[in-house]
ZAPARO-445090 format. One record per residue (C-alpha): residue in one letter; x, y, z. Coordinates in pm, whole numbers, plus 50000, padded with zeros to 5 digits. Each point is the difference from the previous one (the first is absolute). Layout:
+---+-------+-------+-------+
! r !    c1 !    c2 !    c3 !
+---+-------+-------+-------+
! A !     X !     Y !     Z !
...
+---+-------+-------+-------+
END
This chain:
+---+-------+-------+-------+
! r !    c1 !    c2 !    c3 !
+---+-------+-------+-------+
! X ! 36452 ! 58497 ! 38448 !
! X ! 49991 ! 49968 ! 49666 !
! X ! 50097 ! 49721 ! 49783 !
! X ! 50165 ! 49793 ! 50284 !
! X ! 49978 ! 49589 ! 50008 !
! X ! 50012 ! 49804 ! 50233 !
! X ! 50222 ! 49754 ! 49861 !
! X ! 50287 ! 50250 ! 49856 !
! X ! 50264 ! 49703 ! 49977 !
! X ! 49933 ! 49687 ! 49807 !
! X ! 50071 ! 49791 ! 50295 !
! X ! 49932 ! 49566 ! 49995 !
! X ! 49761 ! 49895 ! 50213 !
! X ! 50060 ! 49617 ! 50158 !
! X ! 49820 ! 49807 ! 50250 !
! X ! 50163 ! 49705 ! 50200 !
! X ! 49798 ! 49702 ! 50004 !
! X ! 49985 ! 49759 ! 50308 !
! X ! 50201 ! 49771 ! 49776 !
! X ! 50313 ! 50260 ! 50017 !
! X ! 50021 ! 50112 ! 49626 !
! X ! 49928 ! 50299 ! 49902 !
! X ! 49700 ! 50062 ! 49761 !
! X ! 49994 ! 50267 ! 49735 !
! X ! 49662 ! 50196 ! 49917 !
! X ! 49894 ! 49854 ! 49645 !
! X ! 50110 ! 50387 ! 49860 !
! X ! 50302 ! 49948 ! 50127 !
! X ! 50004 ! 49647 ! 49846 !
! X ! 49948 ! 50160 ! 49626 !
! X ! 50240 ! 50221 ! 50072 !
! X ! 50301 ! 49823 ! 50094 !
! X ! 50156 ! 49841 ! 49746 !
! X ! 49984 ! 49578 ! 50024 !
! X ! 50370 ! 49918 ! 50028 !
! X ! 50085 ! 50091 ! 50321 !
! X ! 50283 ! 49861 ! 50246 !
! X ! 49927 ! 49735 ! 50334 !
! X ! 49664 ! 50067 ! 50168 !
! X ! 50016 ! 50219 ! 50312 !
! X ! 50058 ! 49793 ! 50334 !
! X ! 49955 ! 50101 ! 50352 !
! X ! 50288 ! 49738 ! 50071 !
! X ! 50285 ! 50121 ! 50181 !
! X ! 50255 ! 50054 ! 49710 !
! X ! 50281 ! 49702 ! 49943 !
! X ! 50341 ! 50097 ! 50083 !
! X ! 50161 ! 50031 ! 49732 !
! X ! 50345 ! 49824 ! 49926 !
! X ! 50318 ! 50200 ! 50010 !
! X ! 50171 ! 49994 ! 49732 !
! X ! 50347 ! 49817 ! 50038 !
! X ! 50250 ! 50273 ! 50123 !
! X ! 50307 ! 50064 ! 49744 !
! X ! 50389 ! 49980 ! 50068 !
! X ! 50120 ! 50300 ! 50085 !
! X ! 50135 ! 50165 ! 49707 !
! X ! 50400 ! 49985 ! 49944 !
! X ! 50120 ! 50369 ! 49881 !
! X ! 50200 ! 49949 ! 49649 !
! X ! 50290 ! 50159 ! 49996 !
! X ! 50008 ! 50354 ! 49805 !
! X ! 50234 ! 49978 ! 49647 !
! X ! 50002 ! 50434 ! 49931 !
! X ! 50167 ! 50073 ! 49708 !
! X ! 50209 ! 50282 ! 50164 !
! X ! 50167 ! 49691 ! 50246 !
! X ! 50087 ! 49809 ! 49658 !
! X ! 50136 ! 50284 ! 49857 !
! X ! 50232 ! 50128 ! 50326 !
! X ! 50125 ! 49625 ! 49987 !
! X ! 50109 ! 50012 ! 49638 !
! X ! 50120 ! 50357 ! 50069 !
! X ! 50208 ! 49887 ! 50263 !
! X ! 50123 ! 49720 ! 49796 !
! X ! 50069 ! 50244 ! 49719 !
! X ! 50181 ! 50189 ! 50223 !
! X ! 50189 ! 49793 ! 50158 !
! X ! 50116 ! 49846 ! 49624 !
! X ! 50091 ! 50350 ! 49929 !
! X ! 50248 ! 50034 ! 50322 !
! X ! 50171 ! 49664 ! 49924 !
! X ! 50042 ! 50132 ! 49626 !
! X ! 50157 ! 50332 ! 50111 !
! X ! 50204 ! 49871 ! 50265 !
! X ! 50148 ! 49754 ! 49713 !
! X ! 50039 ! 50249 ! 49767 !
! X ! 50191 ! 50242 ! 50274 !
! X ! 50244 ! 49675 ! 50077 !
! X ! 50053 ! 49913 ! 49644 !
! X ! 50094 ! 50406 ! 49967 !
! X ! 50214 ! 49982 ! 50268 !
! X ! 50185 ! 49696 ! 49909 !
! X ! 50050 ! 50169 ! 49630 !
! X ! 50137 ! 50289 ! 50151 !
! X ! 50260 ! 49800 ! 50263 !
! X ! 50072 ! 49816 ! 49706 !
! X ! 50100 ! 50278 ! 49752 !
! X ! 50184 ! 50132 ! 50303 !
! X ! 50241 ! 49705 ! 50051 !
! X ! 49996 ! 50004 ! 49624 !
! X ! 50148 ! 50378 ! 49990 !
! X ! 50249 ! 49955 ! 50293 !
! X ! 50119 ! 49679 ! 49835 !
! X ! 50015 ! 50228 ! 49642 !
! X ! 50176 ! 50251 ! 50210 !
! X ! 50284 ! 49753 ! 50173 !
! X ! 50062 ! 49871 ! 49588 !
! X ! 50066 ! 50362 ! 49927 !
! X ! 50203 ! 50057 ! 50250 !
! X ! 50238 ! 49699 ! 49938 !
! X ! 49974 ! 50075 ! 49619 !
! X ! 50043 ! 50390 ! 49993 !
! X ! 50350 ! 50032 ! 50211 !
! X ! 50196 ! 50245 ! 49775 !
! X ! 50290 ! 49829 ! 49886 !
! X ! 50308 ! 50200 ! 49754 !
! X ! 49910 ! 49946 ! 49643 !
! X ! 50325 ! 49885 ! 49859 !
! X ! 50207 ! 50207 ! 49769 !
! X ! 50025 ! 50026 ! 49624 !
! X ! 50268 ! 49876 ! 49836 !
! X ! 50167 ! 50321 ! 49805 !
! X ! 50288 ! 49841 ! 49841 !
! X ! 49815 ! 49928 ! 49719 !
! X ! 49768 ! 50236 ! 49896 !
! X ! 49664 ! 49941 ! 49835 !
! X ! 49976 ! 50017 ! 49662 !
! X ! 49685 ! 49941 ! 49838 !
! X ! 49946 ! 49845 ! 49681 !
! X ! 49837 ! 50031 ! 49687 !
! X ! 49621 ! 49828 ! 49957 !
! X ! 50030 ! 49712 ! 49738 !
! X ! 49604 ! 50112 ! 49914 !
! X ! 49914 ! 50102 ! 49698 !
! X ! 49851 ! 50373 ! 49930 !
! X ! 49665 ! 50054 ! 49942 !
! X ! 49942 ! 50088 ! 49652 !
! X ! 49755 ! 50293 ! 49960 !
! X ! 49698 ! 50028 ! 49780 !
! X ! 49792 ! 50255 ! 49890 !
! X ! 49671 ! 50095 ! 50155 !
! X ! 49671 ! 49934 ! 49777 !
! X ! 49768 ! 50282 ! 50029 !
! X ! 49671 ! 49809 ! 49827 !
! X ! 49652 ! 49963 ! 50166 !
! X ! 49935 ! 49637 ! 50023 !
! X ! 49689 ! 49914 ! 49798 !
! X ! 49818 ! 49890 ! 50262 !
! X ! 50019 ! 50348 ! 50186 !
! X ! 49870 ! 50235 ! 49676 !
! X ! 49711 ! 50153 ! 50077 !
! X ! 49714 ! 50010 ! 49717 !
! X ! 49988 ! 50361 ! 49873 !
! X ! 50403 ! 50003 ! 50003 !
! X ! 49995 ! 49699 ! 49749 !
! X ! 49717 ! 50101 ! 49772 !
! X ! 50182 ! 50380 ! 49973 !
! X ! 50300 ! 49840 ! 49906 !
! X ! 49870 ! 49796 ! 49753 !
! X ! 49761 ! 50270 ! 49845 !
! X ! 50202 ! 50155 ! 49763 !
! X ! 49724 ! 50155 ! 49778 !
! X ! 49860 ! 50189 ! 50235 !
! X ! 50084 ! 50325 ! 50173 !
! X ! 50317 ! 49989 ! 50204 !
! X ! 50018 ! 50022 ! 50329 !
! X ! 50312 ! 50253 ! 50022 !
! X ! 49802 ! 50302 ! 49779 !
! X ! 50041 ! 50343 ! 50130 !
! X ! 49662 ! 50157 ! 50183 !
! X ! 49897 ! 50297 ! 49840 !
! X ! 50176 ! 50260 ! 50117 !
! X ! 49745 ! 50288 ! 50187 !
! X ! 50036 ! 50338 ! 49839 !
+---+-------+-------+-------+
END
């Protein structure tokens, strides 16, 4: 066998002295570091002390949004009803209303309308109308003028331009 040790693992090798603590080979001592915890014992360990037990834990109750929300919903909802069922009775009451408001238009009529004989003219004196005391109109002649304010440019500065061509010359005539 080639290459085998004897010592493969880099074990720590302790003796027990008649004292009970444990001594260290002086390689080992270089080797560990110095700050190391309690010194070995061969004393039974200590119990240790229990820690004191806690109160049972008291659940919290759960706040999910979606619960919140179906509350207000339900709330909203319920709002809604009362606002619709208000709404239908105030309808109602309008139309009862303008019911008893036609039958009592209707009864009025009824008393008011009876057809009664007109009574007759009197035709021992005929009618005769008479002249108007007003005053004819008096005519006046219409004024066929363009205001000043509605002339248009070009038509006032070809009425005033008398030096140049006129307007109303013949085109020449094609031959």
């Amino acid at each position: 066998m080639l290459g085998t040790l004897i010592h493969p693992y880099n074990i720590m090798y302790c003796t027990l002295s008649r004292d009970g603590v444990l001594q260290v080979g002086e390689e080992e001592k270089l080797r560990i570091p110095i700050a190391q915890g309690l010194p070995w014992s061969t004393d039974e360990p200590k119990c240790l002390i229990k820690p004191p037990v806690k109160k049972n834990a008291i659940p919290i109750d759960l706040k999910l949004h979606s619960d919140i929300r179906a509350v207000e919903r339900a709330r909203f909802a319920h709002q809604v009803a009362e606002k619709r069922s208000l709404i239908k009775q105030y309808k109602m009451e309008r139309e009862r209303q303008q019911k008893l408001e036609e039958e009592e238009e209707i009864r009025r009529l009824r008393k008011v309308l009876i057809p009664k004989a007109q009574p007759m003219p009197y035709f021992d004196r005929p009618f005769v109308p008479r002249r108007s005391e007003k005053q004819p109109t008096v005519p006046r002649e219409p004024t066929f003028c363009i205001p000043q304010h509605k002339t248009i440019k070009c038509y006032k500065m070809s009425c005033n331009d008398t030096s140049g061509p006129s307007r109303l010359q013949h085109l020449p005539s094609s031959a």
